[in-house]
C-alpha distance (Angstrom), angle and dihedral (degrees) to the residues before:
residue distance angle dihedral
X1 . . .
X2 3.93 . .
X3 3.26 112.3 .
X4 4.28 124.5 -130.6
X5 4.12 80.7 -105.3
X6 4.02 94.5 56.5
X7 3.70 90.4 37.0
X8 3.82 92.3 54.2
X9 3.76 90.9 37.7
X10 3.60 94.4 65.9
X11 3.75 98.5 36.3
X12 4.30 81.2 56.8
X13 3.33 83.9 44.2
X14 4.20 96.1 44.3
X15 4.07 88.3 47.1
X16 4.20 89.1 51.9
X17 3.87 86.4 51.8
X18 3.82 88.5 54.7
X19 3.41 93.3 48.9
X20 3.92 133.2 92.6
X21 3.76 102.0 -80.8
X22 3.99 112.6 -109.0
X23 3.91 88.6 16.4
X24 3.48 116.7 124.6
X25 3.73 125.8 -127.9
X26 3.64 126.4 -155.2
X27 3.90 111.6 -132.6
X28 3.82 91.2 -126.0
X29 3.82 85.4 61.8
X30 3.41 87.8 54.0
X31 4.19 98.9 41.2
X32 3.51 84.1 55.6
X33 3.56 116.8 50.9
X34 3.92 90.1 33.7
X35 3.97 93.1 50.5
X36 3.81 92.7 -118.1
X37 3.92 136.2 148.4
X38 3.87 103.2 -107.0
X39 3.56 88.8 -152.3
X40 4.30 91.2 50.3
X41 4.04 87.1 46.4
X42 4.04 92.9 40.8
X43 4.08 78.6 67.8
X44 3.92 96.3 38.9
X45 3.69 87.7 56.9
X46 3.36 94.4 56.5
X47 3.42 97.6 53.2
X48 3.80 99.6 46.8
X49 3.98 81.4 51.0
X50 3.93 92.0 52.4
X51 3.89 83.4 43.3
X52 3.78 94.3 55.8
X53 3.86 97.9 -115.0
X54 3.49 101.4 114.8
X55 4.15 142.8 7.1
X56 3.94 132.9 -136.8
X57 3.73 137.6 -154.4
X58 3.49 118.5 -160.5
X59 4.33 129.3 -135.4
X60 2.91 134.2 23.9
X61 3.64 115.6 7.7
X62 3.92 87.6 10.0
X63 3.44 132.1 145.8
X64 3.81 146.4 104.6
X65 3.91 138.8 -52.0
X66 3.45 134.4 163.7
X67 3.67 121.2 -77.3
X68 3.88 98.0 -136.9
X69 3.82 128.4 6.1
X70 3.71 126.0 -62.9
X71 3.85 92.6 -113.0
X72 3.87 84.4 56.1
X73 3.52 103.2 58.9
X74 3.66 120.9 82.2
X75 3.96 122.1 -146.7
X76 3.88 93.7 -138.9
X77 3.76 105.3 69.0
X78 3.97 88.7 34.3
X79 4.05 80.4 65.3
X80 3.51 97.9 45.4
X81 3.82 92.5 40.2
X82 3.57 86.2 58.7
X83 3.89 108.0 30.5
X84 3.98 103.9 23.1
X85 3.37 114.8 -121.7
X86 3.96 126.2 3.6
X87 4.05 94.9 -135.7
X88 3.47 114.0 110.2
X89 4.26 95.1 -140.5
X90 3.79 121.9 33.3
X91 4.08 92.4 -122.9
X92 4.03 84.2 56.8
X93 3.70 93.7 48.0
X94 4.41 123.5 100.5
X95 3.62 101.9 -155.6
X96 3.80 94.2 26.1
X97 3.88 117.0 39.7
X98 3.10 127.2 146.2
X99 3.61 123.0 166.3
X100 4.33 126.3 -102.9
X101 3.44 113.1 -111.5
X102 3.67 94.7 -147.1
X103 3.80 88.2 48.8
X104 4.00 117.0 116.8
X105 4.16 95.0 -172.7
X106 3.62 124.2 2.8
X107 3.92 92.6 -158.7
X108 3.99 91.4 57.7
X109 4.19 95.8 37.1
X110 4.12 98.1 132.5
X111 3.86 76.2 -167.7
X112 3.40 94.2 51.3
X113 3.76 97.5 44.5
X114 3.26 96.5 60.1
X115 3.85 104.4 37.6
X116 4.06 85.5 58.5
X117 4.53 91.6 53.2
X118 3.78 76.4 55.6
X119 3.91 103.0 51.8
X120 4.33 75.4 29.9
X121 3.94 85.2 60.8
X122 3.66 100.9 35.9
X123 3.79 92.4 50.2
X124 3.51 89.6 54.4
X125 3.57 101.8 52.6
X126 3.91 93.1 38.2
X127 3.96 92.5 47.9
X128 3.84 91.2 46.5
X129 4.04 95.3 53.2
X130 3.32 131.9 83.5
X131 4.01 142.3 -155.0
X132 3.39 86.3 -117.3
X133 4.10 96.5 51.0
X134 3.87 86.2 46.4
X135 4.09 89.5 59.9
X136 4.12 87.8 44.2
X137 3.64 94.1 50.2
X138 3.88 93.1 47.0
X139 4.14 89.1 42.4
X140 3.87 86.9 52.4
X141 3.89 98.8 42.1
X142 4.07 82.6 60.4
X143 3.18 99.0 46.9
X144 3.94 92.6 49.1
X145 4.02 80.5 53.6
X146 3.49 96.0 39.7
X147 4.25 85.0 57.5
């Protein structure tokens, strides 16, 4: 499951997409109008900047903005940048495994097998979407609404 941090990282994220490009935008812009802790996403920030997704300025007219365009910045790594891994069990998990201890055979796991179609699935869908697709999904649901 997503945690609040991934969840709030890619609304940040969502709201820097929407936002003039190279513009910076103070996190208690963002805290606000996303309904978000400014202390929780004072952290967040700094670990998406660590991570490469976006860049800050500080004083006056300071802020954040994304490092590269939304169209250029995939969902998937923003996830595991924020959460670890994406598999739901650590013996399911690519960059994380680490074997059950109650586990006879790995290769014959029925619990395994399925928890790794589902980090298998979620990967695929996370590694294939953009920033940019999440703002056109979210500008389409409202105008379906909006009709």
């Amino acid at each position: 499951m997503l945690t609040k941090k991934g969840k709030y990282g890619l609304k940040a994220l969502v709201h820097l997409a929407r936002s003039e490009p190279g513009k910076a935008v103070q996190v208690a812009e963002i805290a606000t109008q996303e309904n978000i802790s400014k202390k929780f996403l004072d952290a967040i920030m700094r670990d998406l900047k660590n991570a490469g997704f976006v860049r800050s300025w500080k004083g006056p007219g300071g802020g954040f903005a994304l490092s590269r365009p939304a169209a250029e910045i995939v969902i998937g790594p923003v996830v595991r940048a924020l959460d670890g891994p994406l598999a739901p069990i650590a013996c399911a998990s690519r960059t994380a495994f680490q074997p059950c201890d109650d586990c006879g055979d790995l290769s014959t796991c029925s619990v395994r097998i399925v928890m790794t179609e589902v980090r298998d699935a979620m990967a695929e869908v996370l590694d294939r979407t953009t920033l940019a697709d999440m703002v056109a999904k979210s500008s389409a649901a409202a105008t379906m609404l909006a009709s």
